[in-house]
C-alpha positions as CSV (number, residue, x, y, z in Angstrom):
1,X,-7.4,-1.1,3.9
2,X,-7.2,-1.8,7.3
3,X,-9.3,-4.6,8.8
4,X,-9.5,-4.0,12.8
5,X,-9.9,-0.4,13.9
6,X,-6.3,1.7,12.4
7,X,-4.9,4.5,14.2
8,X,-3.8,5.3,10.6
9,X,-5.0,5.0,6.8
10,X,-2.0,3.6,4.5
11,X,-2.0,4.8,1.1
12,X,-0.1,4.4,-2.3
13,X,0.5,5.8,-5.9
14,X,2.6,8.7,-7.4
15,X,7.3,21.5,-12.8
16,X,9.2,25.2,-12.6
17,X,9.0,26.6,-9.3
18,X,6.4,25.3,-7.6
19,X,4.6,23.5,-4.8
20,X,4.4,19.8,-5.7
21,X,6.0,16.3,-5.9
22,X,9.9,14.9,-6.5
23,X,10.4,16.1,-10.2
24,X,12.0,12.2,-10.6
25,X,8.3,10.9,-10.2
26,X,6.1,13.7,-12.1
27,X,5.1,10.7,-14.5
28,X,3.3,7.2,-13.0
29,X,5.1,5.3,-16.0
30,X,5.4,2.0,-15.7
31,X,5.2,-1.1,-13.6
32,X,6.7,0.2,-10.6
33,X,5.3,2.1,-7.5
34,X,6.8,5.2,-5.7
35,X,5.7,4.6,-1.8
36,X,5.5,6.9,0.6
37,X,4.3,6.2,4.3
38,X,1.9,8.4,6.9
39,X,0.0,7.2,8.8
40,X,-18.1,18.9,-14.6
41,X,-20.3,18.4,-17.5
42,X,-18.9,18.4,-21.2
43,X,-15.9,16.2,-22.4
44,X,-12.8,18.5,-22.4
45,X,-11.1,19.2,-25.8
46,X,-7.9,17.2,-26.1
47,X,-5.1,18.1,-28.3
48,X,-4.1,16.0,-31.1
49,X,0.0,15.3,-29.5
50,X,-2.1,14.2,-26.6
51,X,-4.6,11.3,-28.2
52,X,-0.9,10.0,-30.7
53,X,0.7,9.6,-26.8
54,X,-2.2,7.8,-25.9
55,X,-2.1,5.7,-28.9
56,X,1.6,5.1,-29.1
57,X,1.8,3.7,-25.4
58,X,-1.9,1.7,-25.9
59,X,-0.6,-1.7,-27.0
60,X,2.9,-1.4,-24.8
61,X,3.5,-4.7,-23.2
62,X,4.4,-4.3,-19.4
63,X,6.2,-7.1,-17.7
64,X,7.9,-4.8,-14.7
65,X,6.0,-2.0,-12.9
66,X,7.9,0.8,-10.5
67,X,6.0,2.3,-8.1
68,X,6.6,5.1,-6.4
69,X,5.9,5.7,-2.6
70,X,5.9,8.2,-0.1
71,X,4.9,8.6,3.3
72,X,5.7,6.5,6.9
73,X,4.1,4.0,8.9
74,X,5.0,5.0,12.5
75,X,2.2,5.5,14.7
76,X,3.6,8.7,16.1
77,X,4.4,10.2,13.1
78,X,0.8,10.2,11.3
79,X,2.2,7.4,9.6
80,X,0.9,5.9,5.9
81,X,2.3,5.1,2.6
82,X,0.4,6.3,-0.5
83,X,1.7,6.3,-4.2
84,X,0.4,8.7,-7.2
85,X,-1.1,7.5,-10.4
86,X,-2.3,9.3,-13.9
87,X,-6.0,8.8,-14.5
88,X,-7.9,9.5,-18.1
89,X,-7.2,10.8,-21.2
90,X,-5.6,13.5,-20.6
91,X,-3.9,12.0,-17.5
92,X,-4.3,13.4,-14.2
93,X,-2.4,12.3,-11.2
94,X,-4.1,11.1,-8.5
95,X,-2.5,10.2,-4.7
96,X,-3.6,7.0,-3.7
97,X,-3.5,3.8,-0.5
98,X,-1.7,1.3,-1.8
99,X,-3.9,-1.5,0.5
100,X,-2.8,-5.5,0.1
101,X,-5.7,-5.9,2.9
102,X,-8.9,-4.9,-0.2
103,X,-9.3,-5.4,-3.2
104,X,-10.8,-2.8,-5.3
105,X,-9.3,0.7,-6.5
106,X,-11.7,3.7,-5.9
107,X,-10.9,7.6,-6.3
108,X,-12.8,10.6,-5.3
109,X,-15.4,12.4,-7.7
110,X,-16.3,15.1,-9.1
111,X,-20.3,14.9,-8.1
112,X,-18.9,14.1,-4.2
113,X,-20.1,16.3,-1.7
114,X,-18.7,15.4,1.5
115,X,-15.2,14.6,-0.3
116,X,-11.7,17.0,1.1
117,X,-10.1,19.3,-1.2
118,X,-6.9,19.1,1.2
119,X,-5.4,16.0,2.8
120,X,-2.6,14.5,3.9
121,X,0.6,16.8,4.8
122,X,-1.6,19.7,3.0
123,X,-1.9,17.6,-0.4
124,X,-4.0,19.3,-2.5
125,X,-6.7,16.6,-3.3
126,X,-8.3,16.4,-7.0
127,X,-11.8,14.9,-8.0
128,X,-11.9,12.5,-11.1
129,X,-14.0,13.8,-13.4
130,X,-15.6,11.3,-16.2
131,X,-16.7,13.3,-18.2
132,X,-13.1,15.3,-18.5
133,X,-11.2,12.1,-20.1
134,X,-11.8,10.9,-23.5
135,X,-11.1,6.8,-22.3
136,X,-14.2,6.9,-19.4
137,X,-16.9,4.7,-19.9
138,X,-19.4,3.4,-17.3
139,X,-19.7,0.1,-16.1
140,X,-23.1,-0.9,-16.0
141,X,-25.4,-3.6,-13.7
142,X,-25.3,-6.5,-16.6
143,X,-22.0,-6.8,-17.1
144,X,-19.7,-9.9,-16.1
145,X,-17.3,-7.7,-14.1
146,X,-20.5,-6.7,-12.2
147,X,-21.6,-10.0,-11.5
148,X,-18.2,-11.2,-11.0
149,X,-17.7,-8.7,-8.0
150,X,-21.6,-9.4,-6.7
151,X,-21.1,-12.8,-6.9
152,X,-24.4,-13.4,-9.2
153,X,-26.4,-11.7,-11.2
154,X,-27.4,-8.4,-9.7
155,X,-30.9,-8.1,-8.8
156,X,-33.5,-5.6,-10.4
157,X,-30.6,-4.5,-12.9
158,X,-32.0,-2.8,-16.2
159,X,-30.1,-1.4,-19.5
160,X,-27.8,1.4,-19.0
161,X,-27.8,1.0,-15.1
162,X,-24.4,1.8,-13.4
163,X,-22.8,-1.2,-11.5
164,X,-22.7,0.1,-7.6
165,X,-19.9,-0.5,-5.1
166,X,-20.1,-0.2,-1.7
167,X,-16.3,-0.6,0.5
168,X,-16.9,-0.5,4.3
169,X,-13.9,-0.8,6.4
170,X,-13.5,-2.6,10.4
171,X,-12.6,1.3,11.2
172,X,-16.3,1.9,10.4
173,X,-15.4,4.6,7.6
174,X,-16.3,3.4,3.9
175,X,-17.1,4.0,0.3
176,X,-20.0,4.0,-2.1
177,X,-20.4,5.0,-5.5
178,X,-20.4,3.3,-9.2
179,X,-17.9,1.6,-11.7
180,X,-16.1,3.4,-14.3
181,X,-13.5,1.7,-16.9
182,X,-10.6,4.0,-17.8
183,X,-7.0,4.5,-18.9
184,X,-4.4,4.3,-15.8
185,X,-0.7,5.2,-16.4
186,X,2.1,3.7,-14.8
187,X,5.9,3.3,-15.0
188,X,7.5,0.3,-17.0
189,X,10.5,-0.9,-16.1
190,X,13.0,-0.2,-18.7
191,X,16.4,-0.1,-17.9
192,X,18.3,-0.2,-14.7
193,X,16.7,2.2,-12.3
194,X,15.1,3.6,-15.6
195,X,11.2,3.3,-16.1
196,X,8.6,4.6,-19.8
197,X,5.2,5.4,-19.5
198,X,2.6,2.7,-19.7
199,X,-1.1,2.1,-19.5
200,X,-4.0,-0.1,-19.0
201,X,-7.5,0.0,-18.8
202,X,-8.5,-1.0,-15.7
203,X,-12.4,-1.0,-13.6
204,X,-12.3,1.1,-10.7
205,X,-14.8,2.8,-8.3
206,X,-15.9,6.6,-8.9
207,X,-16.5,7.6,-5.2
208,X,-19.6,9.6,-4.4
209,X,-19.8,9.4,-1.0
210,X,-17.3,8.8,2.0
211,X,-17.4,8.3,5.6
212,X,-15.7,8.2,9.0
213,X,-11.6,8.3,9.1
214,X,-11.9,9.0,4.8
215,X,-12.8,12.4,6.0
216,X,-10.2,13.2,8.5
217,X,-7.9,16.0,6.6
218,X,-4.6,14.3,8.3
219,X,-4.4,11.3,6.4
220,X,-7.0,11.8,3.7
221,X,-6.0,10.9,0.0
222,X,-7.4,11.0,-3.3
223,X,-8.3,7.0,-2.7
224,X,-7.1,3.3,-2.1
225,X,-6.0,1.3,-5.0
226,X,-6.5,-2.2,-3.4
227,X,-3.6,-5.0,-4.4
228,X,-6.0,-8.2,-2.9
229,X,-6.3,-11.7,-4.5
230,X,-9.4,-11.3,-6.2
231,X,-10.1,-10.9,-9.7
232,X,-11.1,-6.9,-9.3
233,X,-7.7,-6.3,-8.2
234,X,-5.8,-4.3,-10.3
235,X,-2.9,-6.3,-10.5
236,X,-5.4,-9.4,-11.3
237,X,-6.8,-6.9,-14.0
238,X,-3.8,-6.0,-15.8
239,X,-2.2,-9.8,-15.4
240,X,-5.6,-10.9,-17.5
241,X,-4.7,-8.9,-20.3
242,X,-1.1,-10.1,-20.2
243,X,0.3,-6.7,-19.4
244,X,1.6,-8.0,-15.9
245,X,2.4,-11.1,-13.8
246,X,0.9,-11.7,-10.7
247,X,3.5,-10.8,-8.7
248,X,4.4,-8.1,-6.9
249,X,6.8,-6.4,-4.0
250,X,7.2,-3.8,-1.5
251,X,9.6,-2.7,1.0
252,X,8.9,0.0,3.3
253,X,11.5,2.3,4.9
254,X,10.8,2.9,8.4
255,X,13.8,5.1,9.1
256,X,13.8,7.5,6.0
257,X,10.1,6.9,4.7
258,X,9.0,5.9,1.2
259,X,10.1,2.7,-0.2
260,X,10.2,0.0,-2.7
261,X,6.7,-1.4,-4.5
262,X,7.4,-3.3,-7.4
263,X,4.8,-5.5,-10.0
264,X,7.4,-8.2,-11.5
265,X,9.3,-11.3,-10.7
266,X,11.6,-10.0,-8.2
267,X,15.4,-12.6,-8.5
268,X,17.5,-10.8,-6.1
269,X,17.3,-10.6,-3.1
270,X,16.6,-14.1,-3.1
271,X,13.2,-14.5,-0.6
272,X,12.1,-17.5,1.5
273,X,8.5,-18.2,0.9
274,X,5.5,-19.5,2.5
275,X,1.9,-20.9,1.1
276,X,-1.3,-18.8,1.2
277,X,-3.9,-20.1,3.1
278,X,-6.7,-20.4,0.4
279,X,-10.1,-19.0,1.3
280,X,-12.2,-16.6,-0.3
281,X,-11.3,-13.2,1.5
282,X,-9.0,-10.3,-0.1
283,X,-6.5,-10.8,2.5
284,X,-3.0,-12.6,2.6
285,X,-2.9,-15.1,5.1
286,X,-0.3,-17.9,6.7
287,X,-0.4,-20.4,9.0
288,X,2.1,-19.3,12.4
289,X,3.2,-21.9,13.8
290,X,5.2,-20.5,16.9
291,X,6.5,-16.5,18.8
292,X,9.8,-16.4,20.3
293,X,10.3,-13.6,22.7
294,X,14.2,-13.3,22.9
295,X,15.0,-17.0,23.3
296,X,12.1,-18.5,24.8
297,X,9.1,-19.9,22.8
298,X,5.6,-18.6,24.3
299,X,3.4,-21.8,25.2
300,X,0.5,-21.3,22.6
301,X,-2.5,-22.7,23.2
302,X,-3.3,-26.5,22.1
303,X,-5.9,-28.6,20.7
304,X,-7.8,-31.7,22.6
305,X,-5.1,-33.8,20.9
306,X,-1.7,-32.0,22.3
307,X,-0.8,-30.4,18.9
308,X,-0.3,-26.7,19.6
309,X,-2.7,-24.5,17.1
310,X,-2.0,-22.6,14.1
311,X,-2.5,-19.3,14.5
312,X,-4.1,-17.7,11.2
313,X,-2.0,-14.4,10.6
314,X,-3.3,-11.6,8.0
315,X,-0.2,-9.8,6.5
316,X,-1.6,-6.1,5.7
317,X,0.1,-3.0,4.3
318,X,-3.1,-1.1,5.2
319,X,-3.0,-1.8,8.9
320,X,-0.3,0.4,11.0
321,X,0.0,-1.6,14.4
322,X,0.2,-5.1,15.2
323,X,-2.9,-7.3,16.7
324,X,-2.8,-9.9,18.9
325,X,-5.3,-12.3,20.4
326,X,-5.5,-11.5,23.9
327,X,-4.4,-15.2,24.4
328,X,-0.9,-14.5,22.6
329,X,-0.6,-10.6,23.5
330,X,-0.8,-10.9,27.6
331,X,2.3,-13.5,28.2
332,X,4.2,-11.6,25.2
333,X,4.0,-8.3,26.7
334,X,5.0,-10.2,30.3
335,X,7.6,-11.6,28.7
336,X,9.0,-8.9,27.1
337,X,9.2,-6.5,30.1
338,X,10.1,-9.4,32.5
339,X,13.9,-7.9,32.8
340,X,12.5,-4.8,34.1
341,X,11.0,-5.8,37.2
342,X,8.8,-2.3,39.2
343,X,8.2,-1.1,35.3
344,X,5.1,0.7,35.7
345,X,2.6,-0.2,32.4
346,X,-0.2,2.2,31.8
347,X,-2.5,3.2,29.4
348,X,-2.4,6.4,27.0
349,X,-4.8,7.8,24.9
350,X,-7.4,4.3,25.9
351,X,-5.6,2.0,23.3
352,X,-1.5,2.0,24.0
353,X,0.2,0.0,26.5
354,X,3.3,2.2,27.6
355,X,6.0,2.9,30.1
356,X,8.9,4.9,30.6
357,X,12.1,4.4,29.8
358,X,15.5,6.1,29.0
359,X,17.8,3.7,27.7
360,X,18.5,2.0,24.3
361,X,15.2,-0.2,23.3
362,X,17.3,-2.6,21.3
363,X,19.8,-3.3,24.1
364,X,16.8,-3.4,26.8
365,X,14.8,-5.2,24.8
366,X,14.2,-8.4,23.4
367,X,13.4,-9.3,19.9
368,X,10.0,-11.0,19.0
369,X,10.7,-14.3,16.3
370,X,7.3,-15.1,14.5
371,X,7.9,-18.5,12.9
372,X,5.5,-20.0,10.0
373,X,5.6,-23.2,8.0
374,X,8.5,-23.7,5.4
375,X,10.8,-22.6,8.0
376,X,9.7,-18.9,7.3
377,X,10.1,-16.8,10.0
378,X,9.7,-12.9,10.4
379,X,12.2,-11.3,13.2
380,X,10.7,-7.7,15.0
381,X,13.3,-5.9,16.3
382,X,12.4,-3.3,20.0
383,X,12.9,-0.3,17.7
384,X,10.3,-1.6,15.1
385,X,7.7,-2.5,17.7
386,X,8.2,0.0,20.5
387,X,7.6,4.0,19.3
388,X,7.5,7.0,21.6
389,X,4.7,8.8,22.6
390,X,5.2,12.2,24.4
391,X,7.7,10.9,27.6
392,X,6.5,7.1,27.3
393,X,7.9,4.1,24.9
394,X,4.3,2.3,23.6
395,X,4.3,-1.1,22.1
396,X,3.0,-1.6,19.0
397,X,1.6,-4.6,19.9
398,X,-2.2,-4.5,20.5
399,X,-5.0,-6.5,21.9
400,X,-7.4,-7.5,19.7
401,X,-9.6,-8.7,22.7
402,X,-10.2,-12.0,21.6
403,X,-10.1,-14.8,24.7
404,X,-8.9,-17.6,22.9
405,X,-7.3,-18.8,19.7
406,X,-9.9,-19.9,17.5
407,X,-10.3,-20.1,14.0
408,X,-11.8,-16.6,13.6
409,X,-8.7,-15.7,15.8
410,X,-6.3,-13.6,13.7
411,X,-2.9,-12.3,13.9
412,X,-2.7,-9.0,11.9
413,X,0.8,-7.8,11.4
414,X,1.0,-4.1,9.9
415,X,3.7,-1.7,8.6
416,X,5.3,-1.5,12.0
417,X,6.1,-5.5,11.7
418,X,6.5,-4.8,8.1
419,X,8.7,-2.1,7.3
420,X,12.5,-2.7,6.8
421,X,11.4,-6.0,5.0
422,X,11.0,-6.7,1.4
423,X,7.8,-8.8,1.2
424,X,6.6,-10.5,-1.6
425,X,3.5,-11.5,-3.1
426,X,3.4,-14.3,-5.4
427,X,0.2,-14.9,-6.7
428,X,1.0,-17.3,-9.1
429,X,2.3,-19.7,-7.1
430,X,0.3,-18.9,-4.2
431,X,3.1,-18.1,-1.8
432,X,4.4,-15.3,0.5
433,X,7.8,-14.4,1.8
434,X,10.1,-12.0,3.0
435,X,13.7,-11.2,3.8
436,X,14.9,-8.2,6.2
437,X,16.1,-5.5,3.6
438,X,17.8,-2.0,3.3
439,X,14.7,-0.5,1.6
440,X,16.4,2.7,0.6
441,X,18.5,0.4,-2.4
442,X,17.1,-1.3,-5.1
443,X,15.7,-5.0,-5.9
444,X,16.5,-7.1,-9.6
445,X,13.0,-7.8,-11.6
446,X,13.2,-10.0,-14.5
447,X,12.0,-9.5,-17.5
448,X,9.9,-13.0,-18.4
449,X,10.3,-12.0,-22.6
450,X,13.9,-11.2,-23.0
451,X,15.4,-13.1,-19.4
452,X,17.0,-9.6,-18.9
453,X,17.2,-8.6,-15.4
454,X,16.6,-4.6,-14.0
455,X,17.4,-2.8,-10.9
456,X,14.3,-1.1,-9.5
457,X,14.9,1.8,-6.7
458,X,13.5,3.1,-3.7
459,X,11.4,6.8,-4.0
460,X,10.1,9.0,-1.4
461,X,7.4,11.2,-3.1
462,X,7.6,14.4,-1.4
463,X,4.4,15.5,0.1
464,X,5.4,19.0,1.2
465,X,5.9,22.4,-0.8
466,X,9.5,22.2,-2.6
467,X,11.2,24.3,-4.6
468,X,12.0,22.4,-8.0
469,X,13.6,23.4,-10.7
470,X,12.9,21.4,-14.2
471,X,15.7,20.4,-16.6
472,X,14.3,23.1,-19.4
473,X,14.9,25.6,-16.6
474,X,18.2,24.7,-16.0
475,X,18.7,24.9,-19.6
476,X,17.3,28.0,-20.4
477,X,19.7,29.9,-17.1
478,X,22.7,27.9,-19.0
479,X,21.9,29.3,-21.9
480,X,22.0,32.6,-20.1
481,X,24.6,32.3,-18.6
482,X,26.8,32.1,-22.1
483,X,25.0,35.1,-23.5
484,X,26.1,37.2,-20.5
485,X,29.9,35.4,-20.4
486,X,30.0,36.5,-24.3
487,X,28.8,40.2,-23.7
């Protein structure tokens, strides 16, 4: 999730005639995510079709993942990007934040008493339920996975004992509740823009309690599936028992919404990559090496020897804005509104720097260059960094308050630097890239067994009460149709 204060939560995970989701993603099947932006007691008797489904999918080897999104990430638009996934045995579908910035995947449950029963856009929020899905089991206190995630053995744990969680966020809202292993479903990629239903058993948190901007109805979901480095990842999860690679991808539309996330080995387009900065936080981070505002290079601080700093960035789908040390953010605000001499700044709401403005933002505006070792460089257009807000244009650029780049100093570039970009994560190689991208077509994955190569597509689940009609419907009026031709 985010890690400095977030106007907005970013979430991810993916019928008749009806009030619910894009018919196309009514299934999480496979390796491939559906993204859309924002900002009880007994075990349930299970019919015997439903346990062979289970059983028939169990050992399915995944190599591709499609995800689907939904959702937007502009600040003035209530902007995050969630997907929906299937829970338990039977499945239920859950709508999720797909977060690269943490690490663990928690949902709501049953026994929560301050958890929403509405959310985001009027979604209609559903509890996990242990005790309802045949594949539940608890995780308890001696476990490795516990003291994996606690870093040691945990202290005054005894037999039977739950292993605990506890997720706090830099927005001061957070998680607690215990462990639970179950069966999560998910679309495998297997065809061209063609996925099957997949699963894997994979440790996640069963929510009990949740605090601060988790309880705000506008962009509450069902929870946060976190895509970090470490080990209690889900993607690390499912790559240790060979169902995925470490890799994955995402490309978020900031005109129509929705997106591309993608668990594979992405080969087209073809993406210029950097190295990970290894340290022991769940976050994604690259050395920047220089900001170009238009054609001029800002004049970064240096060291005691001449060299000019590197500036430790945080790329983070779960933060909306962009933050700056107050070192880099000052001259690249001056120098971005140094055409425009008399513009008046002020600031709205205590936290955006606007003015006001009539004409096109691209054509009175210069771009911002960030530049990072291996000659990667990420290019912000005026139209992705500037948004409207009431009569004024706001920059999405914000102050982090710092005084000086140091090496708790951090660049954190969110979905509003992001989107219109495919980014990818490689974990197996330790690297990040990205390539400006029309995020409303498709990428290639390759399939590491067979060498065959896929197209994966963009999806925008649909948040909002639409009238679907199912194939069998459309069936069944054909079908009536030639009864009343033949009368």
């Amino acid at each position: 999730m985010s890690i400095i204060p977030s106007l907005l939560i970013t979430s991810l995970f993916i019928s008749s005639l009806t009030c619910t989701s894009n018919p196309d993603h009514d299934h999480f099947n496979g390796a491939v995510f559906n993204v859309m932006s924002k900002f009880n007691g007994r075990k349930k008797a299970v019919l015997l079709s439903d346990l062979k489904a289970h059983d028939s999918i169990r050992h399915f080897h995944v190599l591709a993942v499609d995800i689907g999104l939904g959702g937007i990430g502009r600040p003035n638009a209530v902007g995050l990007y969630y997907a929906k996934i299937g829970i338990g045995t039977p499945p239920r579908d859950y709508y999720v934040q797909v977060d690269t910035g943490s690490d663990i995947m928690w949902i709501n449950c049953a026994h929560c008493q301050t958890c929403l029963k509405k959310g985001y856009h009027g979604l209609d929020l559903t509890l996990y339920n242990p005790n309802e899905s045949l594949t539940s089991a608890r995780v308890t206190c001696d476990q490795k996975f516990c003291a994996d995630i606690n870093r040691g053995t945990v202290g005054g744990c005894r037999p039977n004992v739950s292993c605990m969680f506890t997720e706090y966020y830099k927005d001061g809202s957070g998680s607690l509740g215990y462990f639970i292993r179950d069966v999560v479903q998910y679309d495998s990629v297997s065809g061209d823009l063609e996925t099957k239903l997949a699963n894997g058993s994979v440790i996640f948190g069963c929510g009990a309690s949740q605090s601060g901007n988790l309880l705000n109805s506008e962009d509450a979901l069902d929870g946060i599936i976190g895509f970090g480095k470490s080990n209690a990842s889900v993607i690390s999860q499912l790559a240790s028992y060979g169902k995925v690679k470490k890799m994955f991808a995402h490309c978020l539309d900031g005109e129509n919404g929705g997106g591309i996330f993608a668990i594979g080995h992405v080969v087209q387009p073809k993406v210029n990559s950097t190295r990970l900065i290894q340290d022991q936080s769940a976050y994604y981070s690259v050395n920047m090496t220089g900001i170009k505002v238009g054609t001029e290079f800002l004049n970064l601080t240096t060291d005691s020897y001449g060299k000019t700093k590197k500036a430790k960035t945080v790329i983070d789908s779960g933060t909306t804005l962009a933050y700056l040390p107050e070192v880099i953010y000052k001259p690249l605000v001056k120098k971005i509104v140094a055409g425009h001499s008399g513009m008046r700044l002020r600031l709205l709401q205590d936290q955006y720097t606007c003015f006001e403005y009539s004409g096109s933002v691209d054509d009175g505006f210069p771009a911002v260059t960030f530049y990072f070792e291996n000659s990667l460089f990420l290019k912000v257009y005026p139209r992705d960094y500037l948004f409207p807000l009431d009569e004024f244009l706001c920059f999405g650029w914000q102050n982090n308050g710092r005084d000086s780049l140091s090496s708790e100093d951090r660049i954190i570039l969110g979905d509003l630097v992001l989107s219109n970009k495919l980014v990818l994560y490689d974990l197996e190689n330790q690297t990040i890239g990205w390539t400006e991208y029309n995020c409303s077509s498709s990428i290639a994955l390759k399939d590491e067994i067979t060498g065959v190569v896929h197209l994966v597509g963009s999806h925008m689940i649909s948040s909002a009460c639409n009238l679907i009609i199912h194939k069998d419907i459309i069936f069944l009026l054909l079908i009536v149709l030639m009864n009343l031709t033949n009368l």
